[in-house]
Biopython code that builds the backbone (N, CA, C, O; Angstrom):
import numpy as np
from Bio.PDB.StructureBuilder import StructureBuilder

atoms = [
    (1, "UNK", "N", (82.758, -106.050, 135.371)),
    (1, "UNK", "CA", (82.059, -107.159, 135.989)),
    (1, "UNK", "C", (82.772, -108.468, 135.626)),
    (1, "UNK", "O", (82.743, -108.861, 134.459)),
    (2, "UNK", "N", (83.356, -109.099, 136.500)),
    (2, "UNK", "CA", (83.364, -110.479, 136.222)),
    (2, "UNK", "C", (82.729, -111.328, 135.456)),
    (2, "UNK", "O", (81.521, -111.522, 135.593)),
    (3, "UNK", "N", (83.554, -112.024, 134.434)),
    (3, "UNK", "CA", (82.817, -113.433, 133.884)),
    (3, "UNK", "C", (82.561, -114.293, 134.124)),
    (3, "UNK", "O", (83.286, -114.501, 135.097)),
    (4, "UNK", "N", (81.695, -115.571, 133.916)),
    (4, "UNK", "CA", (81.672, -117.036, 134.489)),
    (4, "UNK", "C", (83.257, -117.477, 134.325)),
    (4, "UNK", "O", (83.902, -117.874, 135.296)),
    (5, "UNK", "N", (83.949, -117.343, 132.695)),
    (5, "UNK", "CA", (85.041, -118.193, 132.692)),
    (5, "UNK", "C", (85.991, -117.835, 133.808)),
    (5, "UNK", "O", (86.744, -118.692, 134.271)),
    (6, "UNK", "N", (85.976, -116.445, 134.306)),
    (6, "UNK", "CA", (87.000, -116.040, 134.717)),
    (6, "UNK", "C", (87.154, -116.352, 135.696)),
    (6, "UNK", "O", (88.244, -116.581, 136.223)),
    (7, "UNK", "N", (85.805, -116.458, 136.302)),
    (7, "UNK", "CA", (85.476, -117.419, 137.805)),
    (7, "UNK", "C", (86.282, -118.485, 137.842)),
    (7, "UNK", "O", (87.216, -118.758, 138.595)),
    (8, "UNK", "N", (85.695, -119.191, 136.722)),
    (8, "UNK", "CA", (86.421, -120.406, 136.714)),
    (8, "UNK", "C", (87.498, -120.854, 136.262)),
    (8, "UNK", "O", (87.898, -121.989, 136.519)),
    (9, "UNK", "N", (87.967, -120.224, 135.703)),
    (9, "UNK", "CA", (89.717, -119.991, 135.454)),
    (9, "UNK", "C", (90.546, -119.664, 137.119)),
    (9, "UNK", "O", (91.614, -120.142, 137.499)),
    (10, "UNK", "N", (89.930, -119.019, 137.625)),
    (10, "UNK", "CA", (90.829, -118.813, 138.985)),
    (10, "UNK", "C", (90.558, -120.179, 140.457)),
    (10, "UNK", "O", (91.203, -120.378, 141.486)),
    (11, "UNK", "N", (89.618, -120.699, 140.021)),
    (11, "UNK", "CA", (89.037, -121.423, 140.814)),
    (11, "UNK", "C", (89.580, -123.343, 140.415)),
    (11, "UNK", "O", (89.221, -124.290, 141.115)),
    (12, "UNK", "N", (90.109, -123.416, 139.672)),
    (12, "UNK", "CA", (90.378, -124.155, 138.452)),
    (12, "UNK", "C", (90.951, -125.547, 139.248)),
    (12, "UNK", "O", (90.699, -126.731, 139.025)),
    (13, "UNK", "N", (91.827, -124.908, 140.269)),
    (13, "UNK", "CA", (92.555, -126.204, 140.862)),
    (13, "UNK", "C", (91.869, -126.001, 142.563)),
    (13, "UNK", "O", (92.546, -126.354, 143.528)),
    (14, "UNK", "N", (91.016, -125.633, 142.672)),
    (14, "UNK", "CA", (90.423, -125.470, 143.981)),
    (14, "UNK", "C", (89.892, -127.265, 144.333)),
    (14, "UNK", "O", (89.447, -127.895, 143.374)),
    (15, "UNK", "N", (89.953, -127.745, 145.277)),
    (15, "UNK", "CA", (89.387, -128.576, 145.169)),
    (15, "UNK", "C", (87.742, -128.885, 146.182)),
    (15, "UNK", "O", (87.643, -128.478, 147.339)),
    (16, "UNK", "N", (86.988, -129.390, 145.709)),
    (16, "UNK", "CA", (85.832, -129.116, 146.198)),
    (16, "UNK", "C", (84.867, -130.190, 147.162)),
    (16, "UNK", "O", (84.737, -131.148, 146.400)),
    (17, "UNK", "N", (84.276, -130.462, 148.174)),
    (17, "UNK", "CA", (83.410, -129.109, 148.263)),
    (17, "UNK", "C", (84.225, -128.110, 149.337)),
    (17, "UNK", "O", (84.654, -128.440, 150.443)),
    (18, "UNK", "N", (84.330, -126.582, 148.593)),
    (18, "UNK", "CA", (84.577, -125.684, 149.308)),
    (18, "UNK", "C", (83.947, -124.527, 149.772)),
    (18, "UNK", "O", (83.007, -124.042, 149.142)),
    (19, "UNK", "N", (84.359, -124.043, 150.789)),
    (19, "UNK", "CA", (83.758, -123.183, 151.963)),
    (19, "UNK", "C", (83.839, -121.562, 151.022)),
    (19, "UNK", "O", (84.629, -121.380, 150.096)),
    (20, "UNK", "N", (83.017, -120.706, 151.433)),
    (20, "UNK", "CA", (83.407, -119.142, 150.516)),
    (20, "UNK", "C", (84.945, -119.270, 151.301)),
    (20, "UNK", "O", (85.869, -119.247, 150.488)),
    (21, "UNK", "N", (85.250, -119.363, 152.327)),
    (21, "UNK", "CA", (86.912, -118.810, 152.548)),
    (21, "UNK", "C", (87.664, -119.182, 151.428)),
    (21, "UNK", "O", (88.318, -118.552, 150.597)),
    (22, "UNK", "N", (87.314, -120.799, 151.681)),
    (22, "UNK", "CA", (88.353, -121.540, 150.748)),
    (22, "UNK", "C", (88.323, -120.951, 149.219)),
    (22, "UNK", "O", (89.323, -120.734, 148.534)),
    (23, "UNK", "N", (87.144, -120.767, 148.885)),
    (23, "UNK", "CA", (86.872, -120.259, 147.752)),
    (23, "UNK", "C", (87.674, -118.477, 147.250)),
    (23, "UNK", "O", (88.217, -118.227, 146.174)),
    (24, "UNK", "N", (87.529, -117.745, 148.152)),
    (24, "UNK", "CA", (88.503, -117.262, 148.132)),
    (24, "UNK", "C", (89.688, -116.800, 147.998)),
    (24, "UNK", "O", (90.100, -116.015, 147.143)),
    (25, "UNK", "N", (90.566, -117.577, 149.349)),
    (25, "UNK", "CA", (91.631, -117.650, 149.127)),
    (25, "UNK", "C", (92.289, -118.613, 148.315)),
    (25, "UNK", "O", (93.464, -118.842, 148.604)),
    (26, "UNK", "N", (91.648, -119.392, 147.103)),
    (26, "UNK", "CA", (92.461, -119.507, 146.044)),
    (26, "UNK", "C", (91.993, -118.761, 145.005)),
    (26, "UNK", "O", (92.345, -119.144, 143.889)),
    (27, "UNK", "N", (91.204, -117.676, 145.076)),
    (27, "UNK", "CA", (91.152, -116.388, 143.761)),
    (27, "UNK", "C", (92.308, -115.971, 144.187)),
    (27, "UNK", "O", (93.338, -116.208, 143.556)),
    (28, "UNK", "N", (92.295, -115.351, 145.218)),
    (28, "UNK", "CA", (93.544, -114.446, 145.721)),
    (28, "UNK", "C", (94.588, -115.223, 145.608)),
    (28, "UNK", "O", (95.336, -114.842, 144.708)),
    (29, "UNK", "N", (94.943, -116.172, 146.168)),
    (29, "UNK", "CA", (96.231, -116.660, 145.535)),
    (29, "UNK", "C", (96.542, -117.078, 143.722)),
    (29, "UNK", "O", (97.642, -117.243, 143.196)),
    (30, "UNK", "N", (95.522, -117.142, 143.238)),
    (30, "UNK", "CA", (95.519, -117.586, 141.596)),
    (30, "UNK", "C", (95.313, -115.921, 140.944)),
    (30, "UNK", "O", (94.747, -115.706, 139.872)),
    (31, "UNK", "N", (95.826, -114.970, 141.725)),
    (31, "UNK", "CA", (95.871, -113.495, 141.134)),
    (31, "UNK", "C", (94.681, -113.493, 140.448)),
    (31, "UNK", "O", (94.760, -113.616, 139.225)),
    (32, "UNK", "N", (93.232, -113.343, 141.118)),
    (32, "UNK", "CA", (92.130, -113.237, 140.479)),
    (32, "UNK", "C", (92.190, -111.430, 140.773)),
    (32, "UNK", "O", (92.621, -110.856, 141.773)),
    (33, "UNK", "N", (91.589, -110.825, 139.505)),
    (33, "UNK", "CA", (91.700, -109.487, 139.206)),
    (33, "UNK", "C", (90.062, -108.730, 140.443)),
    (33, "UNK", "O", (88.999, -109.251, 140.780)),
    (34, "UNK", "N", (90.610, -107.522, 140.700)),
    (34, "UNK", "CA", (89.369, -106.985, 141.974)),
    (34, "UNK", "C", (88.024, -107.325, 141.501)),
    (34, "UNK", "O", (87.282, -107.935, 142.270)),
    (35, "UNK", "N", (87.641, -107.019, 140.386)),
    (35, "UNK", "CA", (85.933, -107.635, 140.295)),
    (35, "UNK", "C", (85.763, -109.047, 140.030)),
    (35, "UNK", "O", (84.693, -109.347, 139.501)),
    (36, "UNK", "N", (86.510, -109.903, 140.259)),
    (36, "UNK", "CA", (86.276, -111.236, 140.758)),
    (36, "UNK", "C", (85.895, -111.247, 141.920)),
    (36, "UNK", "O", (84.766, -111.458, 142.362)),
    (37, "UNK", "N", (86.994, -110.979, 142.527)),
    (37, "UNK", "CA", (87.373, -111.119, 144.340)),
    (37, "UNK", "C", (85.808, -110.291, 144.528)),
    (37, "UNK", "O", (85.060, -110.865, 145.319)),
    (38, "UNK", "N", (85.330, -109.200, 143.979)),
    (38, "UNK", "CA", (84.601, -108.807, 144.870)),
    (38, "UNK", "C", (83.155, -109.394, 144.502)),
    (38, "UNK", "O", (82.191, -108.966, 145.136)),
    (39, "UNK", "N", (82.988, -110.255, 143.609)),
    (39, "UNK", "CA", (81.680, -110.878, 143.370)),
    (39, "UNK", "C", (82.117, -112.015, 144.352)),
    (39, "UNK", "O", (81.104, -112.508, 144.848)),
    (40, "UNK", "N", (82.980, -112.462, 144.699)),
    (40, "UNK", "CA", (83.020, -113.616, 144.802)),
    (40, "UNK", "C", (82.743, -113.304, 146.732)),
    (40, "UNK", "O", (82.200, -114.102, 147.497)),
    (41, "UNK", "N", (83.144, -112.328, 146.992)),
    (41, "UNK", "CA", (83.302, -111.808, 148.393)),
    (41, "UNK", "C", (81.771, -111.606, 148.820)),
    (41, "UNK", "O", (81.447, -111.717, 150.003)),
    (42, "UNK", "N", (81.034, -111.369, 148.027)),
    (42, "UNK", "CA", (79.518, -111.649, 147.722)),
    (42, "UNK", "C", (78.683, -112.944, 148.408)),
    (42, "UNK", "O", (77.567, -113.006, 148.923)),
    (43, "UNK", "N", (79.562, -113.782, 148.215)),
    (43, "UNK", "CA", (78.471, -115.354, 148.221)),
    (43, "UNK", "C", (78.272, -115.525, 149.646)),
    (43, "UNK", "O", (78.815, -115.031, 150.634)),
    (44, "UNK", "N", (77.427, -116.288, 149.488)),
    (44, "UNK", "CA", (76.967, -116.610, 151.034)),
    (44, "UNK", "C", (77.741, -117.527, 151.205)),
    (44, "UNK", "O", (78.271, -118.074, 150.238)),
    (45, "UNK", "N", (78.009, -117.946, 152.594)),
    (45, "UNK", "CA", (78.628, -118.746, 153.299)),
    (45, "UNK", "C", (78.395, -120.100, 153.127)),
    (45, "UNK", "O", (78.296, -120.781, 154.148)),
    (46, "UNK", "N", (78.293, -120.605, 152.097)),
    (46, "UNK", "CA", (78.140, -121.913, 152.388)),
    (46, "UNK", "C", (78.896, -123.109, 151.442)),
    (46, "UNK", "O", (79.424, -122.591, 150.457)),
    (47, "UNK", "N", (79.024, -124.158, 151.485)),
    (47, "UNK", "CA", (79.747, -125.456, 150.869)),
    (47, "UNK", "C", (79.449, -124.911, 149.645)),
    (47, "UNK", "O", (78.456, -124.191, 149.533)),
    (48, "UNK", "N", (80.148, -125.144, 148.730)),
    (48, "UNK", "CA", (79.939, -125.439, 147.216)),
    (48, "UNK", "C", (80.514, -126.740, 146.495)),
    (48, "UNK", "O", (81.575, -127.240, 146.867)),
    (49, "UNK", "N", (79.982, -127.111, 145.750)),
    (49, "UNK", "CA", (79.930, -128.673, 145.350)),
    (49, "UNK", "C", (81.035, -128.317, 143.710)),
    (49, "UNK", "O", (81.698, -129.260, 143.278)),
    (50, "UNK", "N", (81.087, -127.154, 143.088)),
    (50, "UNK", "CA", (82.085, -126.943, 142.105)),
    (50, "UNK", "C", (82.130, -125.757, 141.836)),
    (50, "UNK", "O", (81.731, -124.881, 142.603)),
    (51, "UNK", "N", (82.701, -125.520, 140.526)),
    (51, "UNK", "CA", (82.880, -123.910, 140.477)),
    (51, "UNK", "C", (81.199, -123.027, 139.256)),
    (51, "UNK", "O", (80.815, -121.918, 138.886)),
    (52, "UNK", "N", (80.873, -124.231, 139.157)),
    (52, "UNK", "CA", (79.222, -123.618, 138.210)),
    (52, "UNK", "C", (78.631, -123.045, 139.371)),
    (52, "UNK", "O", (78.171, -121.903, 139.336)),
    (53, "UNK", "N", (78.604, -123.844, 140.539)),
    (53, "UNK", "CA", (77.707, -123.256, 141.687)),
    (53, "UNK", "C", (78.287, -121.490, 142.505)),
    (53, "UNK", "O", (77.869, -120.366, 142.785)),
    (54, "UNK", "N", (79.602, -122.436, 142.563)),
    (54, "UNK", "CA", (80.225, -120.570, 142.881)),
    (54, "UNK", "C", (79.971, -119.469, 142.133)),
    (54, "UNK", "O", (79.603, -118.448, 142.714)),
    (55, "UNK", "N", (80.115, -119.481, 140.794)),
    (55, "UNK", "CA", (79.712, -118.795, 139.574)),
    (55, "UNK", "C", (78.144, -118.494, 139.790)),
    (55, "UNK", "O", (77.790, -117.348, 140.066)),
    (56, "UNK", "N", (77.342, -119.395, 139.678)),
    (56, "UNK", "CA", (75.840, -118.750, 139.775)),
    (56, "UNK", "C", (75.602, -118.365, 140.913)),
    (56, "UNK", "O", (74.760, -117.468, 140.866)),
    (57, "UNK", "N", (76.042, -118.677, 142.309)),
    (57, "UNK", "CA", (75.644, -118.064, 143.600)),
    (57, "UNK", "C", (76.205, -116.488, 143.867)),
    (57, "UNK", "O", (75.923, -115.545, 144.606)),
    (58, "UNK", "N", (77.286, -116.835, 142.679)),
    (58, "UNK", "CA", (77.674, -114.533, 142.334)),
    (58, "UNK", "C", (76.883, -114.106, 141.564)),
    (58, "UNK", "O", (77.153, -112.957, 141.216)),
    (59, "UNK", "N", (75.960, -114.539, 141.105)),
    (59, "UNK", "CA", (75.108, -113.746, 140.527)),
    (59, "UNK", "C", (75.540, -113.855, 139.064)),
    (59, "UNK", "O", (74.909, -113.041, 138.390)),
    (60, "UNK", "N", (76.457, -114.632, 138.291)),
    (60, "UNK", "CA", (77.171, -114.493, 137.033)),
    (60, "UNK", "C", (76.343, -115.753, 136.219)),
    (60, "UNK", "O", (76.061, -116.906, 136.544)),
    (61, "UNK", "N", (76.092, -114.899, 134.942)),
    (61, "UNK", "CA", (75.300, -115.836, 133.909)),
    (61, "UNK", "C", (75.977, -116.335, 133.223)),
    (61, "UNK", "O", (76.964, -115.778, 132.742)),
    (62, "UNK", "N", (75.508, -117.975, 132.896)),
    (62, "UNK", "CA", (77.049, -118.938, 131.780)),
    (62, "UNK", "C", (77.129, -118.306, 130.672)),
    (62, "UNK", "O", (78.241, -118.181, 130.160)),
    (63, "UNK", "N", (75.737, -117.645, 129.908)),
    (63, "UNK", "CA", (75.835, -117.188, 128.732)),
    (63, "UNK", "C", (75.122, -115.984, 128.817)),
    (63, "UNK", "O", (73.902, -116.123, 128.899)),
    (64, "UNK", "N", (75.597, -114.739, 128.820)),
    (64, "UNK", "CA", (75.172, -113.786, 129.323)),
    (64, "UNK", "C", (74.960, -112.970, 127.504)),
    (64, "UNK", "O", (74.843, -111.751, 127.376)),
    (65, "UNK", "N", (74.954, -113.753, 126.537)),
    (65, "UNK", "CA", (74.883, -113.441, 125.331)),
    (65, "UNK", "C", (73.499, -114.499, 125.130)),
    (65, "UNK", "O", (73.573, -115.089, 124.052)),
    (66, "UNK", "N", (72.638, -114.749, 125.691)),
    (66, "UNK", "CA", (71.567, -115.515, 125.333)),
    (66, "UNK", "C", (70.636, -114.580, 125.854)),
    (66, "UNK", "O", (70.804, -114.376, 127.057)),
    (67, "UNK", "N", (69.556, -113.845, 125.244)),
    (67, "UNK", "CA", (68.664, -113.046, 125.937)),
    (67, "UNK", "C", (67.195, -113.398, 126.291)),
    (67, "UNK", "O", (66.660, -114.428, 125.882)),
    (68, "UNK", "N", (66.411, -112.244, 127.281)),
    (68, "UNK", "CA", (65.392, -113.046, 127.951)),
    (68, "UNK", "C", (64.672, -113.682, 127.290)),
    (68, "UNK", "O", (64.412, -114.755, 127.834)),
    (69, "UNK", "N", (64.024, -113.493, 125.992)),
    (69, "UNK", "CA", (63.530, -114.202, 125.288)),
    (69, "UNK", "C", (63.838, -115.786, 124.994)),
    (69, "UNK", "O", (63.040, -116.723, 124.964)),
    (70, "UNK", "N", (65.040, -115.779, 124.817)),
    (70, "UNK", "CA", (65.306, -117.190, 124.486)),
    (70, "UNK", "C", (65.177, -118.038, 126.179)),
    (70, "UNK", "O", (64.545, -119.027, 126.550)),
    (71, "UNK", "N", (66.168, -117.019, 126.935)),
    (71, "UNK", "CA", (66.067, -117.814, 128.237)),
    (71, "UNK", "C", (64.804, -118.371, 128.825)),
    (71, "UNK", "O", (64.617, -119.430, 129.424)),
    (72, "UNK", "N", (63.946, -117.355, 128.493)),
    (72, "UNK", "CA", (62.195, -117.709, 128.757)),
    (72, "UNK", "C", (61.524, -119.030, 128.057)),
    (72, "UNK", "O", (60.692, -119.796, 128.545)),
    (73, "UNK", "N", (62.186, -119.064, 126.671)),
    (73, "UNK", "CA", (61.605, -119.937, 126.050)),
    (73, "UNK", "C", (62.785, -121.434, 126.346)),
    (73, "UNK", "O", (62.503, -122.563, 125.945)),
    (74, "UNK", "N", (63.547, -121.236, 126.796)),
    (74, "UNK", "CA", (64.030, -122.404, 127.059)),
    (74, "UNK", "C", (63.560, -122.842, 128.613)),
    (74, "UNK", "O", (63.621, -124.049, 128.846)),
    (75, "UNK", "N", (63.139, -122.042, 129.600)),
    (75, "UNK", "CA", (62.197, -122.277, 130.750)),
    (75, "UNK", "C", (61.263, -123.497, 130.527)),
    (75, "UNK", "O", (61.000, -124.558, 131.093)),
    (76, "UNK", "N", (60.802, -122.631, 129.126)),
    (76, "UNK", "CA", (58.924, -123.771, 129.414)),
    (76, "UNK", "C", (59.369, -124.629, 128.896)),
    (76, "UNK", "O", (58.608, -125.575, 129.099)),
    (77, "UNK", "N", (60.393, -125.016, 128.152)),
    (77, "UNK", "CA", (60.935, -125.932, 127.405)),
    (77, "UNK", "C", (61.206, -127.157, 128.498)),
    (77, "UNK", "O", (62.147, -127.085, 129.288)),
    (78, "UNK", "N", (60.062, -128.572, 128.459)),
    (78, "UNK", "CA", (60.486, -128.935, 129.983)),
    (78, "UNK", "C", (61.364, -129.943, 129.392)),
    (78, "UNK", "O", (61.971, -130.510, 130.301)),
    (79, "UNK", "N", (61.727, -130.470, 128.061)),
    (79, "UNK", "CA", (62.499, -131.713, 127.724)),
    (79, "UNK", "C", (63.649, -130.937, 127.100)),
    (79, "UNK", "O", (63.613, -130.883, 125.870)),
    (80, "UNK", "N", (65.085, -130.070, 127.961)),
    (80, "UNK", "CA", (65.813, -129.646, 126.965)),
    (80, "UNK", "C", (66.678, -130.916, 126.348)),
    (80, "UNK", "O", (66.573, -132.037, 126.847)),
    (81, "UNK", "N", (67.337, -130.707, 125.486)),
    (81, "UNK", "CA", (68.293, -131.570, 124.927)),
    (81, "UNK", "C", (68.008, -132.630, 124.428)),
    (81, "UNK", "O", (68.812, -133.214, 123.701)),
    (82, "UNK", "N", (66.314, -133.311, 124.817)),
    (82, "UNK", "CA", (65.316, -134.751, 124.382)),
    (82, "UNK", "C", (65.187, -134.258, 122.983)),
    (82, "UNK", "O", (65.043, -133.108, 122.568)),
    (83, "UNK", "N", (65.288, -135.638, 122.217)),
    (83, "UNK", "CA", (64.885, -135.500, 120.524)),
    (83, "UNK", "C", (63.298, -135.689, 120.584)),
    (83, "UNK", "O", (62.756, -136.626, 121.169)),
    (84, "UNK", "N", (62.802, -134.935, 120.076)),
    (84, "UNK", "CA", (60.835, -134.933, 119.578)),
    (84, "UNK", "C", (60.497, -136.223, 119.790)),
    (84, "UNK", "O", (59.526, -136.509, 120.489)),
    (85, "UNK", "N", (61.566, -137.502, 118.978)),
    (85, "UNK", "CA", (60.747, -138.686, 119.243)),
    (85, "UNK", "C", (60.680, -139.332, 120.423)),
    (85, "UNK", "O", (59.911, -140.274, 120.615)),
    (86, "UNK", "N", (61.671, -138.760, 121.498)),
    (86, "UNK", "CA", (61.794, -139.387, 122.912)),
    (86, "UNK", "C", (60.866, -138.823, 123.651)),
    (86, "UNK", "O", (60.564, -139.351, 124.720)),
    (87, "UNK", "N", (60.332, -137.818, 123.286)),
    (87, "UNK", "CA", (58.860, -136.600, 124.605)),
    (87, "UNK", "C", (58.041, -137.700, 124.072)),
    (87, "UNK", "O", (58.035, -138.462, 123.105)),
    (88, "UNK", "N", (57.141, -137.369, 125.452)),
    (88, "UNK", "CA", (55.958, -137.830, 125.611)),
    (88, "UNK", "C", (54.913, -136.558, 124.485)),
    (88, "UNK", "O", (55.250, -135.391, 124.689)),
    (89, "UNK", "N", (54.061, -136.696, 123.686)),
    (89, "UNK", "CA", (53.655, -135.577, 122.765)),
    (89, "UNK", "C", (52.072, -135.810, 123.236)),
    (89, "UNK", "O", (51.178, -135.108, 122.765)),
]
sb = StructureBuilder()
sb.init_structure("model")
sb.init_model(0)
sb.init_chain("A")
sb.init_seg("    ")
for serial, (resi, resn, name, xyz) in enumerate(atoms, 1):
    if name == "N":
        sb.init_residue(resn, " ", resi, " ")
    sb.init_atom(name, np.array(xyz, "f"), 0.0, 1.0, " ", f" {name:<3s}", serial, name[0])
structure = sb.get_structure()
Protein backbone atom coordinates (compact mmCIF):
# COMPACT_ATOMS: atom_id res chain seq x y z
CA UNK A 1 0.00 0.00 0.00
CA UNK A 2 1.19 3.31 -0.65
CA UNK A 3 2.30 5.98 1.83
CA UNK A 4 1.29 9.64 2.32
CA UNK A 5 5.16 10.54 1.94
CA UNK A 6 5.44 8.62 -1.03
CA UNK A 7 2.53 10.36 -2.53
CA UNK A 8 4.16 13.19 -1.93
CA UNK A 9 7.54 12.60 -2.84
CA UNK A 10 6.34 11.83 -6.45
CA UNK A 11 4.03 14.65 -6.67
CA UNK A 12 6.68 17.07 -5.29
CA UNK A 13 7.24 19.37 -8.32
CA UNK A 14 3.66 19.02 -9.69
CA UNK A 15 2.37 22.26 -9.78
CA UNK A 16 -1.08 22.95 -8.52
CA UNK A 17 -4.24 23.21 -8.80
CA UNK A 18 -4.15 19.92 -10.62
CA UNK A 19 -6.53 17.76 -12.53
CA UNK A 20 -6.29 13.58 -11.51
CA UNK A 21 -4.62 13.45 -15.21
CA UNK A 22 -2.20 15.93 -14.34
CA UNK A 23 -1.80 14.33 -11.16
CA UNK A 24 -0.91 11.38 -12.68
CA UNK A 25 1.11 11.84 -15.26
CA UNK A 26 3.69 13.32 -13.07
CA UNK A 27 3.69 9.97 -10.73
CA UNK A 28 4.37 8.24 -13.88
CA UNK A 29 6.84 10.39 -15.08
CA UNK A 30 8.58 10.86 -11.39
CA UNK A 31 8.82 6.74 -11.58
CA UNK A 32 6.12 6.45 -8.91
CA UNK A 33 6.21 2.58 -7.97
CA UNK A 34 2.54 0.44 -9.09
CA UNK A 35 0.74 0.93 -5.69
CA UNK A 36 1.03 4.56 -5.94
CA UNK A 37 -0.13 4.85 -9.50
CA UNK A 38 -2.88 2.64 -8.53
CA UNK A 39 -4.25 4.56 -5.45
CA UNK A 40 -3.76 7.43 -7.14
CA UNK A 41 -5.72 6.05 -10.38
CA UNK A 42 -8.44 5.85 -7.66
CA UNK A 43 -9.30 9.60 -7.14
CA UNK A 44 -12.04 11.19 -8.44
CA UNK A 45 -11.82 13.56 -11.05
CA UNK A 46 -11.45 16.61 -9.75
CA UNK A 47 -9.00 19.93 -9.13
CA UNK A 48 -6.76 19.49 -6.27
CA UNK A 49 -5.45 22.48 -4.46
CA UNK A 50 -1.97 20.36 -3.22
CA UNK A 51 -0.62 17.15 -2.63
CA UNK A 52 -2.34 16.64 1.30
CA UNK A 53 -5.59 16.70 -0.69
CA UNK A 54 -4.42 14.14 -3.35
CA UNK A 55 -3.08 12.00 -0.52
CA UNK A 56 -6.36 12.02 1.54
CA UNK A 57 -8.76 11.79 -1.51
CA UNK A 58 -6.65 8.11 -1.97
CA UNK A 59 -7.77 7.15 0.91
CA UNK A 60 -4.03 7.46 2.62
CA UNK A 61 -3.67 8.45 6.36
CA UNK A 62 -0.79 11.26 7.35
CA UNK A 63 -0.17 9.18 10.37
CA UNK A 64 -1.31 5.88 9.97
CA UNK A 65 0.71 5.08 13.35
CA UNK A 66 -1.84 7.17 15.45
CA UNK A 67 -4.75 4.82 16.41
CA UNK A 68 -8.57 5.09 16.66
CA UNK A 69 -8.48 5.95 20.00
CA UNK A 70 -6.35 8.81 19.89
CA UNK A 71 -7.82 9.85 16.46
CA UNK A 72 -11.29 9.85 18.26
CA UNK A 73 -10.06 11.76 21.00
CA UNK A 74 -8.46 14.30 19.00
CA UNK A 75 -12.08 14.62 17.05
CA UNK A 76 -13.88 15.98 20.16
CA UNK A 77 -10.92 17.88 20.82
CA UNK A 78 -12.53 21.16 19.25
CA UNK A 79 -9.39 23.64 20.17
CA UNK A 80 -6.40 21.46 18.70
CA UNK A 81 -3.07 23.11 19.09
CA UNK A 82 -4.94 26.23 21.53
CA UNK A 83 -3.03 26.53 24.98
CA UNK A 84 -5.85 25.90 28.04
CA UNK A 85 -5.44 29.59 28.69
CA UNK A 86 -6.63 30.70 25.17
CA UNK A 87 -10.21 28.17 25.24
CA UNK A 88 -13.06 29.54 26.21
CA UNK A 89 -13.48 26.99 29.64
Amino acid sequence: MASYDEVLRYLSSLDYPAGKADVLREAEREGAPPDVLKALRALPPVDYANGNEVARSAGIEAAPEVGRAQRAAQARDRHPRVSQHVRRI
